[in-house]
C-alpha positions as a Python dict, from the first residue, in 0.01 Angstrom:
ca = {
    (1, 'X'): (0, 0, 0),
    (2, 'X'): (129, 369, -134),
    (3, 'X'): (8, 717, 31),
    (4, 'X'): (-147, 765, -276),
    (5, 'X'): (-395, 418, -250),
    (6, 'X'): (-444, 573, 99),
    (7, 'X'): (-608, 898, 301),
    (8, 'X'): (-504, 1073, 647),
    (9, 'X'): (-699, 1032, 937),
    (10, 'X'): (-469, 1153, 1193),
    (11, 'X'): (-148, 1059, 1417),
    (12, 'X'): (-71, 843, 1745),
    (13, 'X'): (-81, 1181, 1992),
    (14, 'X'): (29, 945, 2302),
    (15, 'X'): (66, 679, 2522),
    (16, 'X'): (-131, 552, 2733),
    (17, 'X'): (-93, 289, 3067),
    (18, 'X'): (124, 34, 3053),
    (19, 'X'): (-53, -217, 2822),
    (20, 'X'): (20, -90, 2510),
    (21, 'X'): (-287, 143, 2442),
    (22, 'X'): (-230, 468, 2257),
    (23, 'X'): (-435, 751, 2203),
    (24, 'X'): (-536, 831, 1815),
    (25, 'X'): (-576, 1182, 1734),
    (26, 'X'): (-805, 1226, 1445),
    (27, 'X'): (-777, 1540, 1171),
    (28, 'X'): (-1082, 1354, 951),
    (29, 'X'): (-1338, 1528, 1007),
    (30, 'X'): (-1603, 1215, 982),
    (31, 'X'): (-1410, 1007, 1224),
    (32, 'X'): (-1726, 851, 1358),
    (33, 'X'): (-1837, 707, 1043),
    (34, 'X'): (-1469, 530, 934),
    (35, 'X'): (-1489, 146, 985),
    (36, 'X'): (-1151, 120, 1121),
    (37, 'X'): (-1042, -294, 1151),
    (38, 'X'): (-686, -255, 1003),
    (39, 'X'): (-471, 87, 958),
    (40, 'X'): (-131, 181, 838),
    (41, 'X'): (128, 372, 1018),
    (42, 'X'): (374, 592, 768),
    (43, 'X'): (727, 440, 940),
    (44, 'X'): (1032, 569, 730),
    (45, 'X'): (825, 701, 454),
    (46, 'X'): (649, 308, 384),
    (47, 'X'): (298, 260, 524),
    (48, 'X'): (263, -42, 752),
    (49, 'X'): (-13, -266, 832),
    (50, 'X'): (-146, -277, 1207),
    (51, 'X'): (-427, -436, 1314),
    (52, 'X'): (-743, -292, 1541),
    (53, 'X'): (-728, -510, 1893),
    (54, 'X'): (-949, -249, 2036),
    (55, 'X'): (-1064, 102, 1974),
    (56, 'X'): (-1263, 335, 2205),
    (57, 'X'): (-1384, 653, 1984),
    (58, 'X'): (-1399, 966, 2223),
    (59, 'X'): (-1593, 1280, 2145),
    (60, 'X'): (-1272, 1496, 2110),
    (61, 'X'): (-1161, 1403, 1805),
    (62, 'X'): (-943, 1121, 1973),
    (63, 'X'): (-1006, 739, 2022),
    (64, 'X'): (-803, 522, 2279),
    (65, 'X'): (-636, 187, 1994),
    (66, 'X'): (-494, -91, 2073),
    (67, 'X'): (-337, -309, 1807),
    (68, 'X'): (-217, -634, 1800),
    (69, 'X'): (103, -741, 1903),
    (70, 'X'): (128, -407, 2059),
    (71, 'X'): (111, -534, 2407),
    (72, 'X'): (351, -270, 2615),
    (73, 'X'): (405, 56, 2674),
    (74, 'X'): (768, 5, 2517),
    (75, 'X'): (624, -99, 2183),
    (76, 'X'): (387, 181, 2214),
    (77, 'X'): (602, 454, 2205),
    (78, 'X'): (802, 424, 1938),
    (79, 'X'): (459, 481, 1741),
    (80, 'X'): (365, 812, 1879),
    (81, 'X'): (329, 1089, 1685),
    (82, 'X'): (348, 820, 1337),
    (83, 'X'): (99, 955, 1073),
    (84, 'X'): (-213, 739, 1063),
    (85, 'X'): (-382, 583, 707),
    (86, 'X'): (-676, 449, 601),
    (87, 'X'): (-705, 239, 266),
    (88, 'X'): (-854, 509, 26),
    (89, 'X'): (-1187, 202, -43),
    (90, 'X'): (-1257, 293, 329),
    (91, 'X'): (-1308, 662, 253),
    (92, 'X'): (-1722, 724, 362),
    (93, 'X'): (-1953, 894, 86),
    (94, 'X'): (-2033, 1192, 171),
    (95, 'X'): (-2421, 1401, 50),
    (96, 'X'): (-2299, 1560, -276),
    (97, 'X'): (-2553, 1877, -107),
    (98, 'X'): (-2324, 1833, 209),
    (99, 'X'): (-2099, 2184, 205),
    (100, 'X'): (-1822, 2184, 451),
    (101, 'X'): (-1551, 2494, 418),
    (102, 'X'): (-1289, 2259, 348),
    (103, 'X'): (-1400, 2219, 47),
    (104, 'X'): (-1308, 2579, -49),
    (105, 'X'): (-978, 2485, -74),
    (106, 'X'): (-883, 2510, -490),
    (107, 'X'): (-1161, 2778, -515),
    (108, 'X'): (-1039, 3139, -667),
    (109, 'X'): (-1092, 3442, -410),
    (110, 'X'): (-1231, 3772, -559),
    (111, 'X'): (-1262, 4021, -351),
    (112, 'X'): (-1541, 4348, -480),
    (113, 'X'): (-1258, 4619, -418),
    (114, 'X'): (-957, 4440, -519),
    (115, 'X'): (-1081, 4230, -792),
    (116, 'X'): (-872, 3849, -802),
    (117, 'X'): (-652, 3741, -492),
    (118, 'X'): (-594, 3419, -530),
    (119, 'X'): (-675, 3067, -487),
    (120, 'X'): (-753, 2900, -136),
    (121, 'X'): (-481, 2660, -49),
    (122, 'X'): (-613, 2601, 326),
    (123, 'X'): (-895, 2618, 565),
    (124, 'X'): (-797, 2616, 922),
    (125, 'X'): (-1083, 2539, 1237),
    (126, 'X'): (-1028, 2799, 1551),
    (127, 'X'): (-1284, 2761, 1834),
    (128, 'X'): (-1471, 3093, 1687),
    (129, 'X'): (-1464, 3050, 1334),
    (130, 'X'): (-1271, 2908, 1007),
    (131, 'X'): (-1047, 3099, 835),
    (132, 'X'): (-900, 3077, 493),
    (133, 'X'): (-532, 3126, 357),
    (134, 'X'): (-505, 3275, -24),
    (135, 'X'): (-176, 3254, -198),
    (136, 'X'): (-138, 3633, -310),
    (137, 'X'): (134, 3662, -511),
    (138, 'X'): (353, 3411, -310),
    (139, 'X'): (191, 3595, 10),
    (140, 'X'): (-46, 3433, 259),
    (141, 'X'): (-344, 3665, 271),
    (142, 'X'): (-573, 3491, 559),
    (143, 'X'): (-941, 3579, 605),
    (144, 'X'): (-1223, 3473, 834),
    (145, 'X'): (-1486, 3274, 610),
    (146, 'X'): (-1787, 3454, 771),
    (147, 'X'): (-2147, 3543, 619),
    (148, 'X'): (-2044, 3873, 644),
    (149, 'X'): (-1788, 3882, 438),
    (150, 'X'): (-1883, 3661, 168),
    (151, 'X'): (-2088, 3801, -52),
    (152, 'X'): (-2145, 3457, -300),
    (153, 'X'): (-2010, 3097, -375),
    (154, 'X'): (-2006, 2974, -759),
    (155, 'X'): (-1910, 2553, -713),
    (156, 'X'): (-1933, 2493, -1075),
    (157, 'X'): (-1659, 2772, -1134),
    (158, 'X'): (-1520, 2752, -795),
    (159, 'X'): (-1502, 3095, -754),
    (160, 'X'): (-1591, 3284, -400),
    (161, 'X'): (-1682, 3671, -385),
    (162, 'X'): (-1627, 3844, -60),
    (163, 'X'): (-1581, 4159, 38),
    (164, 'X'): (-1300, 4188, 318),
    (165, 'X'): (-1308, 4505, 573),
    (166, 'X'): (-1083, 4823, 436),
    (167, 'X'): (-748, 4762, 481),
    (168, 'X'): (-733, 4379, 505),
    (169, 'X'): (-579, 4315, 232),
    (170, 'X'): (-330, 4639, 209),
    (171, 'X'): (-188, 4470, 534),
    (172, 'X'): (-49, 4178, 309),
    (173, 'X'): (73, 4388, -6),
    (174, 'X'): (320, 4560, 160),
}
């Protein structure tokens, strides 16, 4: 199995007790509907195969894994902070009419006083809100995504219109 026959889901954040278990960190936003029996750790830039023993899904993006022939904290550690894969087969459908911001990313920013900025290349979750990064000219221009500011969404073109508060953007072409 390659990366690219594979998606993230997240990383081994810690240990924890003495019996192997570690704590997975998820960065998928679905994690609740991934049917997780086998995943593959990135070691030295190769994905191996470990098998589900146990898995306890929390409601902060985490679940407490155990995998097989894991069986002590000593094993356990020399997996934290690994990069975590699921075969890409595993990947849940998703509502074609479910929106999410992330999938702004790719989309060209145009802003009503500026004209074109530039295309999304991130969307980033803070407790308040999500907020976008633009490539400007080899700048990062970054921007709440809030109703107030954008003024449309085109999917088919993949184009969004907002219209950022006076000065916003001077900030970033100097």
């Amino acid at each position: 199995m390659t990366i690219d026959q594979s998606f993230y889901i997240g990383y081994i954040s810690k240990t924890r007790g003495l019996k192997g278990e570690m704590q997975l960190f998820f960065e998928f936003e679905d994690y609740e509907s991934l049917d997780i029996d086998v995943v593959f750790l990135e070691v030295n830039k190769k994905l191996v195969p470990y098998f589900i023993d146990a898995i306890k899904l929390q409601k902060n993006s985490t679940a407490y894994v155990t995998f097989e022939d894991v069986d002590h904290i000593d094993k356990a550690q020399v997996l934290v902070h690994k990069k975590v894969y699921l075969p890409n087969d595993k990947m849940p459908e998703r509502d074609p009419d479910d929106f999410r911001y992330t999938d702004l990313i790719g989309f060209l920013v145009i802003d009503e006083t500026h004209g074109e900025l530039g295309e999304i290349t991130d969307v980033q979750e803070f407790p308040q809100q999500f907020v976008a990064t633009v490539d400007m000219n080899g700048k990062e221009l970054m921007f709440p995504l809030s109703d107030d500011l954008i003024v449309g969404i085109d999917g088919e073109e993949e184009i969004i219109e907002v219209e950022l508060p006076e000065g916003l953007v001077d900030l970033y072409k100097e």
